[in-house]
BAPA-960684 format. One record per residue: x, y, z of N, C-alpha, C in turn; residue in three letters; residue number from 0. Coordinates in nm, 3 decimals, decimal comma, always signed. Example, Ala and Ser with C-alpha at 12.3 -4.5 7.8 and 13.67 -1.06 7.14 Angstrom:
REM BAPA-960684
+1,319;-0,569;+0,780;+1,230;-0,450;+0,780;+1,320;-0,330;+0,780;ALA;0
+1,285;-0,225;+0,708;+1,367;-0,106;+0,714;+1,290;+0,003;+0,787;SER;1
REM end
This chain:
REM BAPA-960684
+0,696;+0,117;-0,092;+0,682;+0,227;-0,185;+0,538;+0,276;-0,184;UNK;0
+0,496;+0,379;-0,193;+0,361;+0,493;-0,222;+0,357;+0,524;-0,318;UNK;1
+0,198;+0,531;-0,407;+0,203;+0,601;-0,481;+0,086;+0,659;-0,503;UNK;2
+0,082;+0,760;-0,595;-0,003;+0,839;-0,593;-0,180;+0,762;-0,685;UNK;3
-0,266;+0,793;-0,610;-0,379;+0,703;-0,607;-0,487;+0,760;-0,658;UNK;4
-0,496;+0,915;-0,741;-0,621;+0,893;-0,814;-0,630;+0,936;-0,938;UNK;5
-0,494;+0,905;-1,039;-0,439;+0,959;-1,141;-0,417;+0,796;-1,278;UNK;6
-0,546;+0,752;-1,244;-0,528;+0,608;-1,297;-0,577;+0,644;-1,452;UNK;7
-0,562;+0,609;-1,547;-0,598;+0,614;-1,684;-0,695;+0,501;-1,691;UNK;8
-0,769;+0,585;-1,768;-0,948;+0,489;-1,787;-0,880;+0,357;-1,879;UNK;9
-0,820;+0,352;-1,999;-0,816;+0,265;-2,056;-0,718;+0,202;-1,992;UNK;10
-0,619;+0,197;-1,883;-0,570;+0,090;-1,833;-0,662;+0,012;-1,756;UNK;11
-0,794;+0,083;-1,682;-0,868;-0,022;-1,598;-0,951;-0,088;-1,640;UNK;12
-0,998;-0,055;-1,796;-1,076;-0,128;-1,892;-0,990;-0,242;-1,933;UNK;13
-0,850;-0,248;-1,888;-0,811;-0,331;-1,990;-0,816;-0,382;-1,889;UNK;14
-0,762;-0,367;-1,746;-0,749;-0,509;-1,665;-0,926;-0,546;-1,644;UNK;15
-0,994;-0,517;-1,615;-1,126;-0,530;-1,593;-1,166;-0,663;-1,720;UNK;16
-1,092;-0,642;-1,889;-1,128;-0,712;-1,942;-0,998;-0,850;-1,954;UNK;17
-0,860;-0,817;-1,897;-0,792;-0,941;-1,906;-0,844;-1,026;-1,751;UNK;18
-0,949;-0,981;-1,629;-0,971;-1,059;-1,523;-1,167;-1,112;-1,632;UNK;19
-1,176;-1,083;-1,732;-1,313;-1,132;-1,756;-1,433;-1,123;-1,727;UNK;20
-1,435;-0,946;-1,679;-1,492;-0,883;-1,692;-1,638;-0,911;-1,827;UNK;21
-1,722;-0,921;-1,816;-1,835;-0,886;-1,938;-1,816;-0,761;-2,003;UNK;22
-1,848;-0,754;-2,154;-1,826;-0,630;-2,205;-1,942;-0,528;-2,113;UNK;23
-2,042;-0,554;-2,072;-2,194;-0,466;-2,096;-2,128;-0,390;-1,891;UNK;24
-2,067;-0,472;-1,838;-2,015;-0,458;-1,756;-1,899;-0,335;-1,744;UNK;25
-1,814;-0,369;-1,864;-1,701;-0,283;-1,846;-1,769;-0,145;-1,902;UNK;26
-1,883;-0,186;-2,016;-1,943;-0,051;-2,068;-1,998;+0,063;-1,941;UNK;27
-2,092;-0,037;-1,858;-2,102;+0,032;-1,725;-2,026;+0,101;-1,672;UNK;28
-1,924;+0,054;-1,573;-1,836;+0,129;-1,559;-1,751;+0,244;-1,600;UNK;29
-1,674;+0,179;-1,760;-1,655;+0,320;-1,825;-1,746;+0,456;-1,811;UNK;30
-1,923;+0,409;-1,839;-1,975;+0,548;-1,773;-1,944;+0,612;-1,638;UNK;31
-1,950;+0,548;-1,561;-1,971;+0,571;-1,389;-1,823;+0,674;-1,365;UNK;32
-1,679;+0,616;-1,471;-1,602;+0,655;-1,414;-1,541;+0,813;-1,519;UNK;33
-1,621;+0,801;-1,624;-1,597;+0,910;-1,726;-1,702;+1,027;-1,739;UNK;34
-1,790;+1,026;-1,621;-1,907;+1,086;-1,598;-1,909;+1,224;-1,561;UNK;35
-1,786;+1,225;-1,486;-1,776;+1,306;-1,323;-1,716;+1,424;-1,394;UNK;36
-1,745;+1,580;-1,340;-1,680;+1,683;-1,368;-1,706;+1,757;-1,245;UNK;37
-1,604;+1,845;-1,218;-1,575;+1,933;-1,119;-1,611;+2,078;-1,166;UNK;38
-1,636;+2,157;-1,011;-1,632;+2,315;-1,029;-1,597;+2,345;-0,933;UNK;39
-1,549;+2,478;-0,898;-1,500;+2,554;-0,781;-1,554;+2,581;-0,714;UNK;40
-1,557;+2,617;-0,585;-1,641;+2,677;-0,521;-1,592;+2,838;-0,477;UNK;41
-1,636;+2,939;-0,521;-1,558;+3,087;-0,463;-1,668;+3,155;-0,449;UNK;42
-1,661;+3,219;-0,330;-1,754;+3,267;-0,241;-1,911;+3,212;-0,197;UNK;43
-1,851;+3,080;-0,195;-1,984;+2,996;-0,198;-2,103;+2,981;-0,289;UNK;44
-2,019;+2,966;-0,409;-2,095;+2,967;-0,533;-1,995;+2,919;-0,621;UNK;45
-2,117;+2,791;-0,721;-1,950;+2,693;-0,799;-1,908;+2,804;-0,932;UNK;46
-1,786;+2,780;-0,984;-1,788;+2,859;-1,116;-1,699;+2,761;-1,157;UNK;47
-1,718;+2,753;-1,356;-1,603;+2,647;-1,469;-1,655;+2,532;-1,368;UNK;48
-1,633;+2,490;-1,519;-1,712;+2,317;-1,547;-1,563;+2,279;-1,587;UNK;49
-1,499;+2,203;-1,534;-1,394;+2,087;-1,523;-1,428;+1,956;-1,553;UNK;50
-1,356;+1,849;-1,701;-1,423;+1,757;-1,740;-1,285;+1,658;-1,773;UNK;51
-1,275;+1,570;-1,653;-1,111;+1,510;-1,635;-1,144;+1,380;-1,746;UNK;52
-0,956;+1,356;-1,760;-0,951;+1,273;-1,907;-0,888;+1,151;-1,840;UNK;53
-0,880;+1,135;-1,732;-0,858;+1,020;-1,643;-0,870;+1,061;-1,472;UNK;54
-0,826;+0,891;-1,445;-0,825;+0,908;-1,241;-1,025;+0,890;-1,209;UNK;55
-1,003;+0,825;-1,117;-1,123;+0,803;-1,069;-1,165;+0,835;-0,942;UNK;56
-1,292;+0,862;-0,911;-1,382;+0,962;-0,824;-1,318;+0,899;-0,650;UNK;57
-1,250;+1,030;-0,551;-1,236;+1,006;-0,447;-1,363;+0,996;-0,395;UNK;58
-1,383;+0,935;-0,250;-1,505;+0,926;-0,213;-1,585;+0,822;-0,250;UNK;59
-1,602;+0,756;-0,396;-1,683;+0,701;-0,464;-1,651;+0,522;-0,416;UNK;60
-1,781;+0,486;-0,377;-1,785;+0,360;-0,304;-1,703;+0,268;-0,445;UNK;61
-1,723;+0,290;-0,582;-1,677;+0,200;-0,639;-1,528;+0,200;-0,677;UNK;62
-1,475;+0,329;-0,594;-1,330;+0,395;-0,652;-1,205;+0,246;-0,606;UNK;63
-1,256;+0,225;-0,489;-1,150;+0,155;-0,420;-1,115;+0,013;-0,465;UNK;64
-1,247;-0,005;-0,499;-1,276;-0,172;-0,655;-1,207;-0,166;-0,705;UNK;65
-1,200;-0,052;-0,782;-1,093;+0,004;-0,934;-0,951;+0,001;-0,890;UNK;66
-0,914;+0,052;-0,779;-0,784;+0,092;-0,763;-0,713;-0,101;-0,747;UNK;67
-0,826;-0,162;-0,653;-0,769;-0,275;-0,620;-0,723;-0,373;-0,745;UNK;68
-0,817;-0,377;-0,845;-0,811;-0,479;-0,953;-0,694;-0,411;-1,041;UNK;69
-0,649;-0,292;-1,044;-0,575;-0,187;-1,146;-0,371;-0,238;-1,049;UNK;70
-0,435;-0,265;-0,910;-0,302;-0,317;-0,864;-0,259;-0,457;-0,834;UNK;71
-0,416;-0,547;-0,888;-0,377;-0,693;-0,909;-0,278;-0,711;-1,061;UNK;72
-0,266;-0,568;-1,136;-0,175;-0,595;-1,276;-0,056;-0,581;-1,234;UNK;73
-0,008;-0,491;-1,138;+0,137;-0,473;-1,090;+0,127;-0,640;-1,013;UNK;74
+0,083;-0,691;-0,945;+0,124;-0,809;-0,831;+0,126;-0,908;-0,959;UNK;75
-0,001;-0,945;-1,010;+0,069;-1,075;-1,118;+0,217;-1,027;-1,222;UNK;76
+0,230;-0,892;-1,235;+0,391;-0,843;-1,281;+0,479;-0,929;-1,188;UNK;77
+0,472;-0,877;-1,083;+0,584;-0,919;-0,985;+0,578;-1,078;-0,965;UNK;78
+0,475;-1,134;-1,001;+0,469;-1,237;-0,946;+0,510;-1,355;-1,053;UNK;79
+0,480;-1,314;-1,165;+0,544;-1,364;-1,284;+0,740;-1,411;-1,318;UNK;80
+0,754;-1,253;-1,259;+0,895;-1,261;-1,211;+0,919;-1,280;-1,140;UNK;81
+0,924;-1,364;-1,039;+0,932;-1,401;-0,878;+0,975;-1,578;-0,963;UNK;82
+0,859;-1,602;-1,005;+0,859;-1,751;-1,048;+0,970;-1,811;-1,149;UNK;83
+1,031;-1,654;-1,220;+1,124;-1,689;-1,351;+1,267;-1,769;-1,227;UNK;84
+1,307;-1,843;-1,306;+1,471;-1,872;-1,208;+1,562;-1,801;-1,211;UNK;85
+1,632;-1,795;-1,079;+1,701;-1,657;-1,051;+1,663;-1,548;-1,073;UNK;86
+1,559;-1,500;-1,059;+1,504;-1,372;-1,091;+1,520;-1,319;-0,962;UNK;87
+1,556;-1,355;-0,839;+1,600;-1,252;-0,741;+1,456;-1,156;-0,692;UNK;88
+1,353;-1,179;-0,732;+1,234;-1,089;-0,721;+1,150;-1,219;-0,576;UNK;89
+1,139;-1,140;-0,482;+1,047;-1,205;-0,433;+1,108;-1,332;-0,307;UNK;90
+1,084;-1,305;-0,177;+1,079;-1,345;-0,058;+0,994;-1,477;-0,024;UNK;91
+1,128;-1,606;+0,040;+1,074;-1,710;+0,086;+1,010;-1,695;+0,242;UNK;92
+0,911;-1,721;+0,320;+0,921;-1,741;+0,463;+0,947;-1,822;+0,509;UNK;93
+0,990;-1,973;+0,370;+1,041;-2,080;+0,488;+1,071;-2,182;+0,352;UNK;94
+1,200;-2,228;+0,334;+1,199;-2,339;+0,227;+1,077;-2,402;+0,117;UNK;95
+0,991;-2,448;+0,224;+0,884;-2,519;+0,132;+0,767;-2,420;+0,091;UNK;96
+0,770;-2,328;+0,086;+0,678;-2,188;+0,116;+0,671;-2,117;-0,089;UNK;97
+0,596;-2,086;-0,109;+0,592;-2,000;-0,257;+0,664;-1,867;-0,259;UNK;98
+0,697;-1,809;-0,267;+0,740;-1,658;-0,327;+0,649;-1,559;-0,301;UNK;99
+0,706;-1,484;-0,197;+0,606;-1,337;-0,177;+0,709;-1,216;-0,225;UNK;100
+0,624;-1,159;-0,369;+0,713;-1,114;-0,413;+0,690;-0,958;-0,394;UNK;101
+0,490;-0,968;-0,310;+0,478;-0,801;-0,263;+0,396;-0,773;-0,167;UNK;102
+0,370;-0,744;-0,095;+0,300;-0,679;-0,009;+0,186;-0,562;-0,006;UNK;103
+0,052;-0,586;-0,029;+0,000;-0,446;-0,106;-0,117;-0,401;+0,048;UNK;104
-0,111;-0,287;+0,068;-0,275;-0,222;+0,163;-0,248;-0,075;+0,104;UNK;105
-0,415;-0,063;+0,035;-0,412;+0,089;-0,028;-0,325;+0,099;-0,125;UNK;106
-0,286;+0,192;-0,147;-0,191;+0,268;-0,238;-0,030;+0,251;-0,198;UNK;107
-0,023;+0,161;-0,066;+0,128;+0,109;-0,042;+0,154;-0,023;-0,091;UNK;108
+0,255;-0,077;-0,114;+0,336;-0,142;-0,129;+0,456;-0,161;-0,069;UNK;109
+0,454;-0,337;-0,039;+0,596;-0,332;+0,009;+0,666;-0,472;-0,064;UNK;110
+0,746;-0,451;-0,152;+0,852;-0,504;-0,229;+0,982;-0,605;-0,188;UNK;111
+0,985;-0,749;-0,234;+1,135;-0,777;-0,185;+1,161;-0,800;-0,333;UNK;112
+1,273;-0,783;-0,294;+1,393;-0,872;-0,428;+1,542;-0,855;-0,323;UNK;113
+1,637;-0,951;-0,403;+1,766;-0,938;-0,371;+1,842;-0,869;-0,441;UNK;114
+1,943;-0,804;-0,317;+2,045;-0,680;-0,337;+2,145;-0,688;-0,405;UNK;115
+2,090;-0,689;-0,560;+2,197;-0,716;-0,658;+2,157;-0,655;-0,775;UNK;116
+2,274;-0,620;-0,867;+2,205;-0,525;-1,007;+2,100;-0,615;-1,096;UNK;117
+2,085;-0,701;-1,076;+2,004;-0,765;-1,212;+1,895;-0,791;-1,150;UNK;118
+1,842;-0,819;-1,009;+1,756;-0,835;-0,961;+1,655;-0,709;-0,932;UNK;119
+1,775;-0,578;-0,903;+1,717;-0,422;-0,869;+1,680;-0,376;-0,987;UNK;120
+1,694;-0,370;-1,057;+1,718;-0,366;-1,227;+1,564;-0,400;-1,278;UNK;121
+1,571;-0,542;-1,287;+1,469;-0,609;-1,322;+1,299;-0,592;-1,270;UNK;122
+1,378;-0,505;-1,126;+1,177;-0,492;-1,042;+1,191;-0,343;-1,081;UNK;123
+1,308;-0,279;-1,117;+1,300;-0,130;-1,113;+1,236;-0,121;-1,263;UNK;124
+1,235;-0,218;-1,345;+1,213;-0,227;-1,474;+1,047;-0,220;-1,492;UNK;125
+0,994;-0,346;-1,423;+0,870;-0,357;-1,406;+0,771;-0,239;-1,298;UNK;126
+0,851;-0,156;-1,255;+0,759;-0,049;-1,157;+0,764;+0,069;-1,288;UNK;127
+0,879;+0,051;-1,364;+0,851;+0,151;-1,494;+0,740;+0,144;-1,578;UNK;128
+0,738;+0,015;-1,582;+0,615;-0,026;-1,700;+0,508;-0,008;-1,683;UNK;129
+0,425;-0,087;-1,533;+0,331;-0,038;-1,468;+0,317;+0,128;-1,470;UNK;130
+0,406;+0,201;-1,433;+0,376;+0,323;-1,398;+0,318;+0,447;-1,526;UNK;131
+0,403;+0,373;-1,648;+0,394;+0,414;-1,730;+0,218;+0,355;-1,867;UNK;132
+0,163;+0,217;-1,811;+0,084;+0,216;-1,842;-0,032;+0,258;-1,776;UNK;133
-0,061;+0,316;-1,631;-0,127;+0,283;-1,569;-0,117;+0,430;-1,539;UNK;134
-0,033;+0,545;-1,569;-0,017;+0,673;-1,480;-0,012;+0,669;-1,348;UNK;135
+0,061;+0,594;-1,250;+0,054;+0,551;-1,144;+0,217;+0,670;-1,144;UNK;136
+0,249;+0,693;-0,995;+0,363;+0,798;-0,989;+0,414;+0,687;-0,831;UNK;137
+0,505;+0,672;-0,804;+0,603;+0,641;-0,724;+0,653;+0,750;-0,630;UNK;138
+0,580;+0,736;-0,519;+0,642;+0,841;-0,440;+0,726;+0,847;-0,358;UNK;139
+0,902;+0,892;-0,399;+1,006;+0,839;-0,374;+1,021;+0,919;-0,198;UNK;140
+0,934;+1,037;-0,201;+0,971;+1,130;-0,047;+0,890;+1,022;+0,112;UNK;141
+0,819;+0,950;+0,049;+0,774;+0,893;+0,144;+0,785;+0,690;+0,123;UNK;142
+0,923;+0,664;+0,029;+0,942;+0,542;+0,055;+1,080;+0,541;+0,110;UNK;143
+1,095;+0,411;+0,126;+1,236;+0,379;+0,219;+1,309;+0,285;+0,159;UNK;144
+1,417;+0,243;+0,148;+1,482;+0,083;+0,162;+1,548;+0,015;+0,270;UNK;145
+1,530;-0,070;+0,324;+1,565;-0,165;+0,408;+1,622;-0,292;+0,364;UNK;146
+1,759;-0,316;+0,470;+1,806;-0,425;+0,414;+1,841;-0,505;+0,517;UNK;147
+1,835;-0,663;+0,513;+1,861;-0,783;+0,606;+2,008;-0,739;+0,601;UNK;148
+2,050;-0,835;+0,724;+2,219;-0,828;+0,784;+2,315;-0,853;+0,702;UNK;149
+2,254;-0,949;+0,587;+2,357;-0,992;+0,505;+2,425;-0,878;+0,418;UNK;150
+2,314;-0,812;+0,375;+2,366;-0,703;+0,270;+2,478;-0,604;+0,308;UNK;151
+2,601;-0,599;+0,253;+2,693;-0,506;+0,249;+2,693;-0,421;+0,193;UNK;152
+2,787;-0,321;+0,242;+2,779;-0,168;+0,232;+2,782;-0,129;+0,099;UNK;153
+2,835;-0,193;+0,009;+2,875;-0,204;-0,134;+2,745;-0,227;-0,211;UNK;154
+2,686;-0,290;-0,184;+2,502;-0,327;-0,191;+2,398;-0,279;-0,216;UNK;155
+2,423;-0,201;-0,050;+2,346;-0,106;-0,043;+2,379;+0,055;-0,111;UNK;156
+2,468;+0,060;-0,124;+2,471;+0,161;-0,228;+2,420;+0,143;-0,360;UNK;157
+2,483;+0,029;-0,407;+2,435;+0,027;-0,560;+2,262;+0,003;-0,550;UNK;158
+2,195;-0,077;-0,484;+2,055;-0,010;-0,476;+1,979;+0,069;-0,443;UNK;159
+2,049;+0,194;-0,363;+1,982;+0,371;-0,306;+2,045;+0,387;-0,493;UNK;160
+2,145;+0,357;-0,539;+2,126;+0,440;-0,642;+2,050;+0,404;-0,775;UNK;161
+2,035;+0,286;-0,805;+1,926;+0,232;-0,895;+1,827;+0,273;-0,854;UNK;162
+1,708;+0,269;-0,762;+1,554;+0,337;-0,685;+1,565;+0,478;-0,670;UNK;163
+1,737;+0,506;-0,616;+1,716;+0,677;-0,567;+1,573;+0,695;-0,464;UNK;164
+1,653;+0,596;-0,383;+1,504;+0,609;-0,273;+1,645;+0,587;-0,110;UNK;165
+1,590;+0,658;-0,057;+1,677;+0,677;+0,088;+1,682;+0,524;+0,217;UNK;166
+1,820;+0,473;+0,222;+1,804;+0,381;+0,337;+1,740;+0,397;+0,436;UNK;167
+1,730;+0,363;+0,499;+1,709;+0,338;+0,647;+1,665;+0,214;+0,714;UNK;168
+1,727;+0,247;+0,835;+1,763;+0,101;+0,913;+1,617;-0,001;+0,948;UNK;169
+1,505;+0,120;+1,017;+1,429;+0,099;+1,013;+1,274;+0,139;+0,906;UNK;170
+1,176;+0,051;+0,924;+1,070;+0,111;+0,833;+0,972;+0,188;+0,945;UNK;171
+0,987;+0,172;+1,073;+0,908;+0,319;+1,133;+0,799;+0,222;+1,154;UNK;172
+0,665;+0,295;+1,150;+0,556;+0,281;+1,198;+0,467;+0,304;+1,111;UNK;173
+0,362;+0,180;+1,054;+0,274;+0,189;+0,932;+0,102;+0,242;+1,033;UNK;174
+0,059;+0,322;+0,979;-0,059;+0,369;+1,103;-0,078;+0,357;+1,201;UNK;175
+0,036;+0,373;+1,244;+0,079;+0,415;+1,372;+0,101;+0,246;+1,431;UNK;176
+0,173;+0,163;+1,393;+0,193;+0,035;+1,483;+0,371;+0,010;+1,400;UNK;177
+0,424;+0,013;+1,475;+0,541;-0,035;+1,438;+0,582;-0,148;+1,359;UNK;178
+0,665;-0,132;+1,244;+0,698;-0,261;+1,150;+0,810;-0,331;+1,201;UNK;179
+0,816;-0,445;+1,276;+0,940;-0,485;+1,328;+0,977;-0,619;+1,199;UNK;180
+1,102;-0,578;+1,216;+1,166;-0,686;+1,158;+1,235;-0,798;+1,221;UNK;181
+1,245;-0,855;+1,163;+1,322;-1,061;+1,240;+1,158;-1,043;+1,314;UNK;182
+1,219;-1,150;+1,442;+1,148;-1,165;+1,514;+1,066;-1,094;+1,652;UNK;183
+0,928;-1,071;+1,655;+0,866;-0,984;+1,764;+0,898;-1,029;+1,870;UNK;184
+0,969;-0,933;+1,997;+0,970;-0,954;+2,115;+0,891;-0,870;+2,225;UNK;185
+0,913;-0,892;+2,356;+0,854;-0,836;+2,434;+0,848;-0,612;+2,386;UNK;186
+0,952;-0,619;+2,361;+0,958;-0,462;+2,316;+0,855;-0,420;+2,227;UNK;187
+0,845;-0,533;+2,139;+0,793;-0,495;+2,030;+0,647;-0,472;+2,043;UNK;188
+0,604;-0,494;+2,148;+0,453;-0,455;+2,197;+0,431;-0,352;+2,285;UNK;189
+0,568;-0,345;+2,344;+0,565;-0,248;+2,503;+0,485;-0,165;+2,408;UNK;190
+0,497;-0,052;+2,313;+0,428;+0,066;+2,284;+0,257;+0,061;+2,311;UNK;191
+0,188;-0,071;+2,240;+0,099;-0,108;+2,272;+0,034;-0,076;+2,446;UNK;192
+0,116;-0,152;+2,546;+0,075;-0,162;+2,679;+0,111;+0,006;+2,726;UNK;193
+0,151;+0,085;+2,646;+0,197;+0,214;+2,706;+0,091;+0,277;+2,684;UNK;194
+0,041;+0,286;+2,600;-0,115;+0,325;+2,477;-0,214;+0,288;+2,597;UNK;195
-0,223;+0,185;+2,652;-0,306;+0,158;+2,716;-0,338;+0,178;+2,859;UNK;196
-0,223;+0,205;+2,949;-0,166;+0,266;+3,064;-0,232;+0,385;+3,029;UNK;197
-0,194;+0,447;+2,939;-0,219;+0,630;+2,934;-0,377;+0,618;+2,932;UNK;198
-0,462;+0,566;+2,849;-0,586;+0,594;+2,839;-0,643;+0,476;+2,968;UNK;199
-0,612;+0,418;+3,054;-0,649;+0,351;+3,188;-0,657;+0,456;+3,257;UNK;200
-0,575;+0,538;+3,270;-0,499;+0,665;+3,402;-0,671;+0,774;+3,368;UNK;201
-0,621;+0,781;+3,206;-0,756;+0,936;+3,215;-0,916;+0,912;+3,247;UNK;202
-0,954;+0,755;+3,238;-1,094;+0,690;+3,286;-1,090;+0,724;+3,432;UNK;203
-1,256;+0,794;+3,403;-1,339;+0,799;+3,528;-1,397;+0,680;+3,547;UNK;204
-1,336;+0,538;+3,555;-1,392;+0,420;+3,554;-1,497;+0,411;+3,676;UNK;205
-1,472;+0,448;+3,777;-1,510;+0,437;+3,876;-1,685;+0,459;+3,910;UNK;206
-1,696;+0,584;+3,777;-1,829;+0,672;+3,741;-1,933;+0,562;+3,630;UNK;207
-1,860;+0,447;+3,634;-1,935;+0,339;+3,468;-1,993;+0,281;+3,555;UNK;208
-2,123;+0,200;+3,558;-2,127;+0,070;+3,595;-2,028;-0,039;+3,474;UNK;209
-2,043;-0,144;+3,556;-1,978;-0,274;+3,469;-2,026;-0,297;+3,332;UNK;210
-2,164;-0,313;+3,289;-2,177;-0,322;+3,154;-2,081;-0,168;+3,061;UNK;211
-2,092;-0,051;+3,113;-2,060;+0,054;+3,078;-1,872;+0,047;+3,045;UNK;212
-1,810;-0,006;+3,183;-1,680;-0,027;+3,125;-1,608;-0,157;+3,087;UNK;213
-1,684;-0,223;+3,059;-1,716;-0,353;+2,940;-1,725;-0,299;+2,818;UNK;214
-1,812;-0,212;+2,760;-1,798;-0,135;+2,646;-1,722;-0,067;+2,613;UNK;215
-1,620;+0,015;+2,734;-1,546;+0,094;+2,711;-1,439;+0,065;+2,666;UNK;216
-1,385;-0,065;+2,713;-1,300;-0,167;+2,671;-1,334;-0,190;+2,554;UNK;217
-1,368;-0,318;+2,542;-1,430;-0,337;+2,400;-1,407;-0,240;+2,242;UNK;218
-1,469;-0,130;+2,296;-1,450;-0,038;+2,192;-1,280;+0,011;+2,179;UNK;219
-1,208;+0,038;+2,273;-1,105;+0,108;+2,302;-1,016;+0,022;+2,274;UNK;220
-0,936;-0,053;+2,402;-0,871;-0,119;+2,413;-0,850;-0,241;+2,332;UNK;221
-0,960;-0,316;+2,350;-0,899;-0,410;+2,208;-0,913;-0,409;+2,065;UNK;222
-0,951;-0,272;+2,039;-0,880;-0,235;+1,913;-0,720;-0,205;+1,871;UNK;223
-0,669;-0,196;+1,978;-0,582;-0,144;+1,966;-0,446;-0,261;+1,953;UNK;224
-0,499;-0,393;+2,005;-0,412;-0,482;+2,036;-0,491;-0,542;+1,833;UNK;225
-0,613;-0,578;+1,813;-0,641;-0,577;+1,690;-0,582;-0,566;+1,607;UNK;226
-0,567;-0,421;+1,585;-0,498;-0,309;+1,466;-0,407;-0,340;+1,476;UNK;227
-0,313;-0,356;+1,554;-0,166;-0,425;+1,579;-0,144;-0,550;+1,438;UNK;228
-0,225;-0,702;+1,511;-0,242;-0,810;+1,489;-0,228;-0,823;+1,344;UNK;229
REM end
């Protein structure tokens, strides 16, 4: 799931700032830094109206991304709370003896398990309300998906596209550009990788580098790419 990332309400991040123990003189700080900021237009290259926002915090701003992170450690201890209740259906084993992964967070995404059943869909659809609603956080249903393991039947999967009202699909596609495979990675599951790399081998004037030169070129290029994957 996505959601929209700079529409946060000041007094929800004061509050998590002060349930992680935060110092007051601290949170006072901040509250300035983030209630400071006002906008103007720019038309014909000249600003006009003074704009003076009543929440959401500064894009750009080295401390924005702090805020967003600690404001979505309140949704994960949510989920994670309920993960731990019994039978709560919230939240993914990777292996018997293993804890409960009940989310998946980079940026402003999220990725969610629970099991495909009304009290379990119910129950996380419950808690993305609450969050959303304390936090002004928005759920952006055009760019999330649901995916479901083999087990789930057709009967299933309906009743959870219609609790989320968020669209199946078989696969989840490609998260910045590297493919999300599910089960287990095989040889396929990299080919795209070695294709990526074929194409930009072919367009090098390698021939024109000395060796330290396409040592770097590598370096920089190529194993980023197997990296970013990883």
């Amino acid at each position: 799931m996505e959601k929209a990332y700079d529409r946060i309400e000041w007094d929800f991040i004061l509050k998590c700032l002060q349930e992680l123990g935060f110092h007051f003189t601290w949170n006072s700080w901040i509250k300035q830094c983030i209630s400071s900021v006002s906008y103007s237009l720019i038309v014909n290259d000249k600003p006009h109206g003074l704009f003076i926002p009543t929440s959401g915090i500064r894009q750009g701003d080295p401390l924005s991304p702090y805020l967003f992170i600690i404001c979505m450690e309140a949704l994960n201890n949510m989920l994670l709370k309920e993960a731990f209740s019994p039978r709560s259906g919230i939240g993914v084993k990777i292996c018997p003896a293993s804890v409960k992964i009940s989310c998946l967070l980079f940026a402003d995404d999220c990725l969610l398990f629970c099991k495909a059943n009304l009290g379990s869909c119910s129950q996380l659809k419950s808690i993305l309300d609450s969050f959303c609603s304390s936090s002004r956080q928005l759920v952006n249903y055009h760019k999330s998906a649901l995916t479901f393991s083999r087990n789930a039947t057709d009967t299933q999967k309906q009743l959870v596209t219609v609790i989320f009202k968020i669209p199946h699909r078989e696969s989840l596609g490609k998260y910045l550009g590297c493919p999300v495979f599910q089960g287990r990675p095989s040889y396929s599951t990299f080919q795209e990788i070695i294709n990526k790399v074929t194409t930009k081998l072919e367009g090098w004037k390698a021939n024109y580098l000395s060796e330290a030169g396409r040592t770097i070129l590598i370096q920089s290029h190529l194993e980023s790419l197997s990296a970013h994957t990883m």
